[in-house]
ZADOGU-487237 format. One line per field, with one value per residue (C-alpha): residue number from 0; x, y, z. Coordinates in nm, 3 decimals. Example, Ala and Ser with C-alpha at 12.3 -4.5 7.8 and 13.67 -1.06 7.14 Angstrom:
num 0|1
X 1.230|1.367
Y -0.450|-0.106
Z 0.780|0.714
//
This chain:
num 0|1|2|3|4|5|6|7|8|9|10|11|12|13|14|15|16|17|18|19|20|21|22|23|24|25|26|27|28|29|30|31|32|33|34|35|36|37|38|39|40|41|42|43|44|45|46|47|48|49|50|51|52|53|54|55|56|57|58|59|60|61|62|63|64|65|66|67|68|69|70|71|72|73|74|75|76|77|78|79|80|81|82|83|84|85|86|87|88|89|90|91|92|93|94|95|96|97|98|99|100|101|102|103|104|105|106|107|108|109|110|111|112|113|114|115|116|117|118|119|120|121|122|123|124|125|126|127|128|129|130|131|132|133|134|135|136|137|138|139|140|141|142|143|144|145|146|147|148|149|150|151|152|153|154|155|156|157|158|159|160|161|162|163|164|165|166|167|168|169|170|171|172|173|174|175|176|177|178|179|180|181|182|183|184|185|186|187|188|189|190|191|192|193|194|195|196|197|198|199|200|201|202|203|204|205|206|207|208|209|210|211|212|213|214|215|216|217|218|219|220|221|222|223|224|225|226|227|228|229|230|231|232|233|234|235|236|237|238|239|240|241|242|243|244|245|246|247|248|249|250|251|252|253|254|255|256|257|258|259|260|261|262|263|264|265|266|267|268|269|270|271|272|273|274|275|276|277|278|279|280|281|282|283|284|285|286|287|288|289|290|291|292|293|294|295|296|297|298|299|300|301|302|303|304|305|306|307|308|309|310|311|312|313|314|315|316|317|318|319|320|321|322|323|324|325|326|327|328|329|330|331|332|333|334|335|336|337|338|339|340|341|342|343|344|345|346|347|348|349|350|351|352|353|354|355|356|357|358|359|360|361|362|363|364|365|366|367|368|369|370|371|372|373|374|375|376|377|378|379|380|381|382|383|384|385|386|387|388|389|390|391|392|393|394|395|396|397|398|399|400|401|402|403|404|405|406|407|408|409|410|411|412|413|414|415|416|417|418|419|420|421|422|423|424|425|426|427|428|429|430|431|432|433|434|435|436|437|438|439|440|441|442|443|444|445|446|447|448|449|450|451|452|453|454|455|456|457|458|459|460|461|462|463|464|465|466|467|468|469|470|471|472|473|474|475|476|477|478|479|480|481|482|483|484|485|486|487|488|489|490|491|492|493|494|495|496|497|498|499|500|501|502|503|504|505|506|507|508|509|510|511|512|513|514|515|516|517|518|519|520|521|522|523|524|525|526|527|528|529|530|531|532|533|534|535|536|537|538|539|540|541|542|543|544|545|546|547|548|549|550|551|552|553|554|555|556|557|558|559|560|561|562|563|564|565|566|567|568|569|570|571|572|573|574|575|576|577|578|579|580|581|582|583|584|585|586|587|588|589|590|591
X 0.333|0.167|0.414|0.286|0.085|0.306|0.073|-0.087|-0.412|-0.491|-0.661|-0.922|-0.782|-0.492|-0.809|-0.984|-0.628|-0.580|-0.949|-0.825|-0.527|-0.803|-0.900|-0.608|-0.732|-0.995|-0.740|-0.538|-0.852|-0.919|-0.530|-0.615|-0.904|-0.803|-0.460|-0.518|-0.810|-0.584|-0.317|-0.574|-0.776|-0.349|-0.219|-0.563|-0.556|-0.212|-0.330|-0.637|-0.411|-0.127|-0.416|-0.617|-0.309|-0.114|-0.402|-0.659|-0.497|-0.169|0.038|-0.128|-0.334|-0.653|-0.866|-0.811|-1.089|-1.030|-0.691|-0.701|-0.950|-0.803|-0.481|-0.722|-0.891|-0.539|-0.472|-0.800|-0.726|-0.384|-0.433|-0.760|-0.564|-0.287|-0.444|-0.515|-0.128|-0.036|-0.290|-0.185|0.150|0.069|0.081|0.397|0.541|0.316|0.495|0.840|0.716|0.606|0.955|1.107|0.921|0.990|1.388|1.358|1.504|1.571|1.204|1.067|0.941|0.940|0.592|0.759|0.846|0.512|0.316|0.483|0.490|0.065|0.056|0.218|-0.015|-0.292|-0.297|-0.037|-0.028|0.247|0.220|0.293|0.564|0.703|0.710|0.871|1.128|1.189|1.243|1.477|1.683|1.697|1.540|1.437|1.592|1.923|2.232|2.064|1.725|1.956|2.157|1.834|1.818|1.485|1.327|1.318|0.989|0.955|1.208|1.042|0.712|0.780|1.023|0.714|0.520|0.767|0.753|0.429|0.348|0.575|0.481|0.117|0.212|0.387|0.112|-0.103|0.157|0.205|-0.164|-0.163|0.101|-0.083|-0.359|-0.185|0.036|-0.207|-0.298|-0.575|-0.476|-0.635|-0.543|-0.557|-0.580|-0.540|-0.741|-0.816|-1.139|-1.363|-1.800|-2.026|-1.955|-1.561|-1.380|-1.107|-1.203|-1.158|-1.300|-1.316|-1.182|-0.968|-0.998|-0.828|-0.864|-1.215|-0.919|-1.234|-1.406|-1.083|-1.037|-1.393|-1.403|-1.041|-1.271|-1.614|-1.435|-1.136|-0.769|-0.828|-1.064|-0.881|-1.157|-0.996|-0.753|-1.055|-1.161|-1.481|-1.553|-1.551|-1.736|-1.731|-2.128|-2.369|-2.589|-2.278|-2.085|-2.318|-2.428|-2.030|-1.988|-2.262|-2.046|-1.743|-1.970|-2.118|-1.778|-1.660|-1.951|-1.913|-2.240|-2.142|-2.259|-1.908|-1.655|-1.514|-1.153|-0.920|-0.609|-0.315|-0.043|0.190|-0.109|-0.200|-0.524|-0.657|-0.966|-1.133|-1.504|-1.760|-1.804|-1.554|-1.658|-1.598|-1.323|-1.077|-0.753|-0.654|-0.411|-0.521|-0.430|-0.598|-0.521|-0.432|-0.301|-0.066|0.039|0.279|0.189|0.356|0.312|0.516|0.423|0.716|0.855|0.581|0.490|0.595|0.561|0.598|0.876|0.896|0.757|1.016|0.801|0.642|0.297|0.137|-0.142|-0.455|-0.738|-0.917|-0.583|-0.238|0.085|0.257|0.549|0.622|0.796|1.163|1.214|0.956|0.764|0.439|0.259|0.011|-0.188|-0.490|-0.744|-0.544|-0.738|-0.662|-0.510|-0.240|0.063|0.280|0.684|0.664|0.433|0.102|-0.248|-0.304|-0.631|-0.596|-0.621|-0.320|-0.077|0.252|0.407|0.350|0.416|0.318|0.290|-0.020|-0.072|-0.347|-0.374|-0.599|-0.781|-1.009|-1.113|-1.158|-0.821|-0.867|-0.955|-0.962|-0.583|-0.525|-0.703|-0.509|-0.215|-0.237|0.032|0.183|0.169|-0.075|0.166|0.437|0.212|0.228|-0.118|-0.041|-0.291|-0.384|-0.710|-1.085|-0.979|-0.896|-0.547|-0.364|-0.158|-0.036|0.012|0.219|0.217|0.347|0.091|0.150|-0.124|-0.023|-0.079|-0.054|-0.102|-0.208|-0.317|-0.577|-0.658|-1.017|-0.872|-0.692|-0.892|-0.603|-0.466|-0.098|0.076|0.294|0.391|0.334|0.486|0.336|0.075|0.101|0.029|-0.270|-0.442|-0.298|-0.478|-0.812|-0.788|-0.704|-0.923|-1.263|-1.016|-0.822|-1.010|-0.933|-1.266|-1.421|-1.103|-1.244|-1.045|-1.298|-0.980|-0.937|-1.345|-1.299|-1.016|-1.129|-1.079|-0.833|-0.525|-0.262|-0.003|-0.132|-0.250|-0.046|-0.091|-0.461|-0.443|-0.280|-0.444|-0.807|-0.630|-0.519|-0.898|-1.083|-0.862|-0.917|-1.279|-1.404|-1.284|-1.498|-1.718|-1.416|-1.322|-1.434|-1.324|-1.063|-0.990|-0.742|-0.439|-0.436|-0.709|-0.782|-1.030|-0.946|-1.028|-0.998|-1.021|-1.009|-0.715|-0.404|-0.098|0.073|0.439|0.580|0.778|0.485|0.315|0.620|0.647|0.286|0.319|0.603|0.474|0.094|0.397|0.558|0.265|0.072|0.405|0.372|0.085|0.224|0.401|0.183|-0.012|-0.110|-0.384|-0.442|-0.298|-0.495|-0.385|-0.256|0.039|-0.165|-0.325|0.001|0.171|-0.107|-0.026|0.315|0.482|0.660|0.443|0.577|0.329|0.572|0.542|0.160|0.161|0.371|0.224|0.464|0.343|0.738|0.819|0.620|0.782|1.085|1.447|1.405|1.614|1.621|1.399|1.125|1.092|0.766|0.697|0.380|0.269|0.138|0.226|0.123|-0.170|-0.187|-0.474|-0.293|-0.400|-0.264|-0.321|-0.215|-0.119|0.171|0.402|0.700|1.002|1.056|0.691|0.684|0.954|0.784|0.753|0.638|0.696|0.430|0.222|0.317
Y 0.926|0.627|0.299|0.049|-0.210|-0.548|-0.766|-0.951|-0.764|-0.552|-0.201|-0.134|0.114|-0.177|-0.409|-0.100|-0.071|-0.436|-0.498|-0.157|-0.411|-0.678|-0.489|-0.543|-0.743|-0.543|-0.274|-0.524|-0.613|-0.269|-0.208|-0.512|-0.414|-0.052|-0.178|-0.471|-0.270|0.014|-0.277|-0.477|-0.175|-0.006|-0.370|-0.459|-0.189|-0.226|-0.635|-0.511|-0.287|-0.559|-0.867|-0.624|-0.541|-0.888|-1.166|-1.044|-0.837|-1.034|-0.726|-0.462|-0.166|-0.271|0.018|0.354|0.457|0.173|0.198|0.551|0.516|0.288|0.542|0.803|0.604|0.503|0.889|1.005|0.691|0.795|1.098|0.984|0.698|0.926|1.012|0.692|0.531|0.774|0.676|0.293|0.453|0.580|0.230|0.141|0.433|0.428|0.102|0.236|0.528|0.300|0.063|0.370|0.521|0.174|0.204|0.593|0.579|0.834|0.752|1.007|1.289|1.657|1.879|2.044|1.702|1.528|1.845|1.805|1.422|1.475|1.766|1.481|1.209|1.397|1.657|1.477|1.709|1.957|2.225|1.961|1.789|2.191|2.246|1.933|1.989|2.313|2.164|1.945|2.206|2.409|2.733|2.991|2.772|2.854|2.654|2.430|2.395|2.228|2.019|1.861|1.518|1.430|1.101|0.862|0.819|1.136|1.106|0.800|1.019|1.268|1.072|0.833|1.090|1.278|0.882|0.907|1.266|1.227|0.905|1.043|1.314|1.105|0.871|1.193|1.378|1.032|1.030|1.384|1.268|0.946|1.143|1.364|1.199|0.875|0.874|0.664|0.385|0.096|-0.240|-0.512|-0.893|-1.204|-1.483|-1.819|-1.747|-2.043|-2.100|-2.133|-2.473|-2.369|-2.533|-2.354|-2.269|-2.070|-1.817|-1.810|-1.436|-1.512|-1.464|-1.675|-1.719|-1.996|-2.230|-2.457|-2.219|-2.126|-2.479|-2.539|-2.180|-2.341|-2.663|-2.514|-2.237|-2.487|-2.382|-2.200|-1.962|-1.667|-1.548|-1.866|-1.712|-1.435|-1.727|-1.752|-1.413|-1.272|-1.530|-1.338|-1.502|-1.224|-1.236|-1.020|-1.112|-0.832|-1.106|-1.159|-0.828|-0.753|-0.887|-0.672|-0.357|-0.412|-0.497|-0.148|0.092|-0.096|-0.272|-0.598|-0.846|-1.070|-0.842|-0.574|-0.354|-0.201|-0.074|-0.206|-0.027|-0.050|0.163|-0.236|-0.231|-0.642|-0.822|-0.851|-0.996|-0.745|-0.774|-0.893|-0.989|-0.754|-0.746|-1.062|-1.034|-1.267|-1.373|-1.493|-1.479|-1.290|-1.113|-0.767|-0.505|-0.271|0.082|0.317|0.610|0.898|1.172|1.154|1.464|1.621|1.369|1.290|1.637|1.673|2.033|2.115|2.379|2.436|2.743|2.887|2.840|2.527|2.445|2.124|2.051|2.170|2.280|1.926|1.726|1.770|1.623|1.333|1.082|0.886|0.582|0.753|0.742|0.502|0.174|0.333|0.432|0.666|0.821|1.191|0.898|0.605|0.613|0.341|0.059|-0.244|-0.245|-0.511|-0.536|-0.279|-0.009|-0.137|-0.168|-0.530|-0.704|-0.766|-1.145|-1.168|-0.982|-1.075|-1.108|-0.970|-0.690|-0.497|-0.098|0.048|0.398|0.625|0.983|1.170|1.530|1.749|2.068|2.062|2.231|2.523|2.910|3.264|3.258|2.981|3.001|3.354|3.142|2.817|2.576|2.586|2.361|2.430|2.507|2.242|1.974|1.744|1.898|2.118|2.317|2.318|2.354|2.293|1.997|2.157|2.002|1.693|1.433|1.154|0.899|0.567|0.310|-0.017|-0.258|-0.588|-0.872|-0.993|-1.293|-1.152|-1.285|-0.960|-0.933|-0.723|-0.569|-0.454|-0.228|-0.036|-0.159|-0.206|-0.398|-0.513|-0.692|-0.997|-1.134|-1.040|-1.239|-1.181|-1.400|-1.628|-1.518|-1.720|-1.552|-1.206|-1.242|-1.346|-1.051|-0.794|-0.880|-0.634|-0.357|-0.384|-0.383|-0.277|-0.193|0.019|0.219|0.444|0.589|0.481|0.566|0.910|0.985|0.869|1.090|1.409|1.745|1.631|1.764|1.849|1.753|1.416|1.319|1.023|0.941|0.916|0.771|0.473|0.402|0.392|0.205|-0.032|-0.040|-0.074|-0.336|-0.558|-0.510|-0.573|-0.968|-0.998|-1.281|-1.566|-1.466|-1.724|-1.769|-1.913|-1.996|-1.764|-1.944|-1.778|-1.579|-1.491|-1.269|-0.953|-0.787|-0.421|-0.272|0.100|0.129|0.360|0.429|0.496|0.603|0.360|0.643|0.780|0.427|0.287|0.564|0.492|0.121|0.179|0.455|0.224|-0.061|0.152|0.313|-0.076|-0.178|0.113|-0.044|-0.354|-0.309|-0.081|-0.159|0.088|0.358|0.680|0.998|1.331|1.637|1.962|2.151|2.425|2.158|1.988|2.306|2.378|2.007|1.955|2.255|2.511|2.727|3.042|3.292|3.518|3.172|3.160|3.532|3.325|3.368|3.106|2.792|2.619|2.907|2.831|2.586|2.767|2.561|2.191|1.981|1.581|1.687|1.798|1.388|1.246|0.906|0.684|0.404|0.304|0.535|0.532|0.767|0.977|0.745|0.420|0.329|0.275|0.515|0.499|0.808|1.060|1.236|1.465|1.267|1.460|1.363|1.030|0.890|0.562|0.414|0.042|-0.178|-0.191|-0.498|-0.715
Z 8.737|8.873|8.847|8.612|8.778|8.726|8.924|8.583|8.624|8.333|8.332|8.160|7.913|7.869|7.778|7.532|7.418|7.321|7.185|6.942|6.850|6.784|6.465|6.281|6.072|5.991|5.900|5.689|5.486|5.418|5.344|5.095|4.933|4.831|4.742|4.566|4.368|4.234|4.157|3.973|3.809|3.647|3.592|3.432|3.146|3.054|3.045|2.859|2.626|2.585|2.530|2.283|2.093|2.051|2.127|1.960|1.684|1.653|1.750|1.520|1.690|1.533|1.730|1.768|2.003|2.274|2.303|2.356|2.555|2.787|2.794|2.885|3.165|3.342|3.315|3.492|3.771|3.838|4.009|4.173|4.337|4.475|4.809|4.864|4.780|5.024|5.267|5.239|5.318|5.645|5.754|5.695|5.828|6.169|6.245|6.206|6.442|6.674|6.667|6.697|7.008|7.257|7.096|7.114|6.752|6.503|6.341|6.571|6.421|6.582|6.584|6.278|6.087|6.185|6.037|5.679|5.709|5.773|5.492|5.238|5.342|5.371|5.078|4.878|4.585|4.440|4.715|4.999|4.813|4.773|5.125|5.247|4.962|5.092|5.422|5.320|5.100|5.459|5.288|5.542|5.852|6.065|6.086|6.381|6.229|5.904|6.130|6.327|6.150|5.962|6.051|5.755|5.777|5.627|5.368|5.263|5.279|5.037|4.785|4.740|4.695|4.453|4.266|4.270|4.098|3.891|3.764|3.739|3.502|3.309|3.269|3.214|2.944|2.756|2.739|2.603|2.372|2.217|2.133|1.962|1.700|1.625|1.274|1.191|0.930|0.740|0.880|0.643|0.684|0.466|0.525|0.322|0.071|0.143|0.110|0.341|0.414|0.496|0.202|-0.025|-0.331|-0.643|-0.861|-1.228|-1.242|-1.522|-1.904|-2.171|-2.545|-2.631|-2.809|-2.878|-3.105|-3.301|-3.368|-3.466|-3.713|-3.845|-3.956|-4.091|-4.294|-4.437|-4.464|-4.791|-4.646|-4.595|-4.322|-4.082|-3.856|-3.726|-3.502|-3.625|-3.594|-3.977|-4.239|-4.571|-4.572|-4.758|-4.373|-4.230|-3.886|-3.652|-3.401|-3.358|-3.278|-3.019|-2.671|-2.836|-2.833|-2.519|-2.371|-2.505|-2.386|-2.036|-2.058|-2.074|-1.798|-1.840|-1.910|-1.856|-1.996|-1.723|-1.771|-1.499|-1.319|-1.664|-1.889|-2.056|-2.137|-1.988|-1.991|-1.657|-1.490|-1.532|-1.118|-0.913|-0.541|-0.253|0.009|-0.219|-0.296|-0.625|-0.937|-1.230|-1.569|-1.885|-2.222|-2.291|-2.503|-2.511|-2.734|-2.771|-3.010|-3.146|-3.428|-3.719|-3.891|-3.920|-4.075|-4.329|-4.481|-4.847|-4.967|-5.300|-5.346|-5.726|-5.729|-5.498|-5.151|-4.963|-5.115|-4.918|-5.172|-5.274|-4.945|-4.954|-4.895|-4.757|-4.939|-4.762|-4.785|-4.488|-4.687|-4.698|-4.314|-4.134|-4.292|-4.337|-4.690|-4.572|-4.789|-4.705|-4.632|-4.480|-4.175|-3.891|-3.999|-3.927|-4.144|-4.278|-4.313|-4.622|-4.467|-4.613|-4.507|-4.413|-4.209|-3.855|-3.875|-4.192|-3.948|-3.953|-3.637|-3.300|-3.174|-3.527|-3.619|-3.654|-3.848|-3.870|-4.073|-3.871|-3.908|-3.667|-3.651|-3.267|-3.274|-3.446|-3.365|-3.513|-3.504|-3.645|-4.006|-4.043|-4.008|-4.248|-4.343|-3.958|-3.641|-3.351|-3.108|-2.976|-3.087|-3.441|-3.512|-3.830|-3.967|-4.318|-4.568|-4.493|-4.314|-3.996|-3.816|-3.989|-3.730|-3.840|-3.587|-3.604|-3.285|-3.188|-3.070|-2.872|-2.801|-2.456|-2.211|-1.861|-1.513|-1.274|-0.913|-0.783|-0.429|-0.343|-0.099|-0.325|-0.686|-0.879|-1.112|-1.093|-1.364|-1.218|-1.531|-1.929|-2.275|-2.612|-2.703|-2.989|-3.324|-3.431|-3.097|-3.185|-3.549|-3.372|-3.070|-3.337|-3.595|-3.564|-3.506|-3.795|-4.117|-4.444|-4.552|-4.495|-4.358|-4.077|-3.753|-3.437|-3.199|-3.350|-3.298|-2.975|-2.840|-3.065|-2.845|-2.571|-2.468|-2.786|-2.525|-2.414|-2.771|-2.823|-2.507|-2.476|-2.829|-2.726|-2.443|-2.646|-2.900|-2.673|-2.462|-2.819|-2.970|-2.657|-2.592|-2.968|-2.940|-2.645|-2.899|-2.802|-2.441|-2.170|-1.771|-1.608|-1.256|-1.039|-1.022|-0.584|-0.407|-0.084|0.166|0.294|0.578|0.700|1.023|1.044|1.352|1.423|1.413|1.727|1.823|2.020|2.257|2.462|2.432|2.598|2.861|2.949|3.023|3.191|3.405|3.475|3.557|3.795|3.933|3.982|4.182|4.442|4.593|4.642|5.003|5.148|5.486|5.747|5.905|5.791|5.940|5.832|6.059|5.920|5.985|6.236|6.433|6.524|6.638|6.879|7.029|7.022|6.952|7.147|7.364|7.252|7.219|6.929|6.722|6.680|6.488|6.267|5.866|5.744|5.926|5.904|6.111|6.338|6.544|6.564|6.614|6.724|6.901|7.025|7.315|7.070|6.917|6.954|7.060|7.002|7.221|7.547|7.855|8.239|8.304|8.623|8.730|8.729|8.411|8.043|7.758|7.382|7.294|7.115|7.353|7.343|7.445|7.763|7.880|7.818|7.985|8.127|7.775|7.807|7.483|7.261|7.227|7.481
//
């Protein structure tokens, strides 16, 4: 080889060489752009995700669709950006090859070594990562072929690449996993209620007793009348009370335009507004009622057994005493009615106390069948129904009824009604609530016509509860408003409900994935496995029938280490160039 020419004067493949060097920074920007793209494109979701989740949405996961989206994105980028991590690689490890070609280092790859580290930054996918793995495990080679170092610029190679998989799939399985177990779920917020011009305010959701009218009635009728504690809604006048009764009615068939009877979580029957506004959240206080029913027939049937057998009276009437064990003188056609200490029919507004009984003898025929009138003078199955003469089923019922002043909350997003708080009302404004219900003339049973045909095991039940709705709703006449005592908007966003396991292993894995790219700076290196055998490996014509391509460069030794750099040509000039050790032994250091 021709000496190298120390004289100052450069060659011109030195000057080609160094004007190469000149577009470093070109390379670097380049190195930049694709790296600091990927890092802002992975760090920018899981910013996007993290923002989304805890800036806008204080913390809740307010949208189902974008943040799976964005998981779905980073797992479609991932891969996509794999070939070019490993590109951005080849950089780094290019200048190690380099150091290590002017030291003649142990960063020298052999034909063998620089095929897989070119398979990995080339192809980087599985089947690359296998072979080098199998290289490295020493499967298929002989005891020399394991004991010939590998550069570690090729166990960096494939251990970033093993990072980098793996770290892909992760993304991609967590990804998998997210979509899988979110459940969408209703995300509700609380915020002040205010109008259009921003300030608080109230509502007047709330019903209370008209105190004013009472006290008025109290003075026009005088304290002798015995018609005074009805509140002005009974005058014993010969023109009748119907105009009184009108909002009552229309409050009971659910026509009125002011109120309106619900029933809250505990089964009392309250007075509510007819409309309530959409998406609030409130508490306010009201009236209500509540009943507890049950049948006493059992208790109350008096047969007559002179005669030797049990005769319960004639077919137009059944025989009853209910006076020896409960406070209640019912009689065939006692009908609905509120009774005083001693059992007897009294008017709703001379009760006298609160909570009082209430009993009702009650008959129907929507009970009976072909069976049934072949069997007389017995009880319709496990019920307190009992059957007896043309009047179809007898049940006597007997109930405790309390008037009561409640304070409830209600939820549009769920539409209920929750009681807070609930104390018996007073007894003047028990006498006035109760008063159109309770009547002793004419007696009649409304609640009974009401409930006729339902369920003999949920009589009682369903008694109550239209005892309860009726008795409320007919003193609709002295209800007025009053403001919510706490009220407030609500807001729902239809989001998800995510498990924070894979959601955690996919930030972590975009985290881990973003940081790769930070270090990387180099050129590309794209040559497979074939192509470097035919230049640098041994010239052994058995080794190119070879089908494994590993086997085909045979058992390599320090001799077969490849350096990089400038060498002497055989025309006096410079060259940059990759050369087996043995050739290039007038090495000159690199970038002077």
């Amino acid at each position: 080889m021709v000496p190298h020419q120390a004289n100052g004067k450069e060659s011109a493949a030195i000057l080609k060489a160094k004007r190469k060097a000149g577009t470093s920074s070109q390379t670097l920007c380049y190195a930049f752009l694709v790296g600091g793209s990927i890092v802002i494109g992975v760090f920018g979701m899981v910013l996007a995700v993290i923002s989304y989740l805890c800036v806008a949405h204080k913390c809740w996961i307010a949208d189902r669709h974008l943040v799976l989206t964005i998981s779905q994105v980073a797992s479609h980028i991932a891969p996509v950006t794999i070939p070019l991590l490993m590109g951005l690689t080849s950089y780094n490890l290019a200048e190690r090859w380099l150091k290590a070609s002017v030291t003649e280092g142990p960063d020298r790859p052999s034909p063998m070594q620089l095929g897989l580290l070119l398979s990995i930054l080339n192809s980087a996918n599985i089947p690359s990562l296998f072979f080098a793995l199998l290289y490295f495990l020493g499967f298929g080679q002989t005891q020399q072929q394991k004991n010939f170092s590998a550069p570690s610029i090729l166990r960096r190679s494939t251990a970033f690449l093993f990072i980098s998989l793996l770290t892909t799939y992760l993304i991609t399985g967590s990804d998998a996993w997210l979509h899988v177990t979110s459940k969408a779920v209703i995300i509700e917020s609380i915020l002040p209620y205010r109008n259009h011009n921003s300030s608080l305010i109230s509502e007047p959701l709330g019903r209370a007793i008209n105190q004013t009218q009472c006290d008025m009635a109290q003075v026009l009728a005088g304290p002798l009348s015995p018609y005074a504690p009805s509140c002005g809604q009974l005058s014993g006048g010969s023109g009748g009370d119907g105009v009184t009764k009108v909002p009552g009615l229309r409050t009971l068939s659910n026509s009125s335009s002011t109120h309106r009877i619900v029933f809250a979580n505990d089964q009392t029957a309250i007075v509510v507004p007819a409309t309530i506004p959409s998406n609030i959240s409130y508490t306010a206080p009201t009236i209500g009622i509540k009943s507890s029913c049950k049948s006493i027939t059992k208790i109350c049937l008096s047969p007559n057994t002179s005669t030797g057998y049990n005769e319960y009276g004639p077919q137009s009437t059944l025989n009853i005493n209910c006076s020896k064990k409960t406070k209640f003188n019912a009689s065939p056609d006692f009908g609905l009615a509120a009774l005083d200490d001693k059992g007897n029919a009294v008017d709703g507004f001379n009760v006298s106390s609160n909570p009082f009984h209430v009993g009702s003898v009650v008959t129907s025929i929507a009970y009976n069948d072909e069976d049934d009138l072949a069997l007389p003078d017995n009880y319709i199955g496990n019920s307190g129904w009992f059957l007896h003469g043309n009047q179809g089923a007898w049940n006597i019922i007997y109930c405790d009824l309390s008037a009561v002043d409640v304070t409830y909350a209600y939820k549009s997003s769920t539409s209920e009604f929750t009681i807070m708080s609930s104390t018996p009302s007073s007894l003047q404004d028990t006498r006035a609530i109760i008063t159109y219900e309770f009547q002793t003339y004419p007696r009649t049973d409304p609640v009974a016509t009401a409930v006729d045909g339902v369920d003999l095991q949920t009589y009682e039940e369903t008694y109550a509860l239209e005892l309860s709705r009726q008795t409320i709703a007919k003193g609709s006449n002295m209800y007025i408003t009053q403001d919510t005592t706490d009220i407030s908007r609500e807001e729902q966003t239809l989001g998800t409900k995510i498990y924070l396991i894979p959601f955690t292993i996919l930030l972590g894995m975009m985290m881990l994935y973003g940081t790769s790219y930070v270090h990387l700076a180099s050129a590309h290196l794209s040559d497979p496995l074939t192509a470097v055998h035919s230049l640098y490996g041994p010239k052994d014509a058995l080794c190119t029938w070879k089908d494994k391509t590993l086997e085909k460069f045979g058992t390599e030794t320090d001799e077969d280490r490849l350096n990089i750099g400038e060498f002497n040509d055989d025309y006096g000039g410079r060259i940059f160039s990759v050369l087996k050790s043995e050739i290039s032994d007038d090495i000159s250091s690199f970038g002077k």
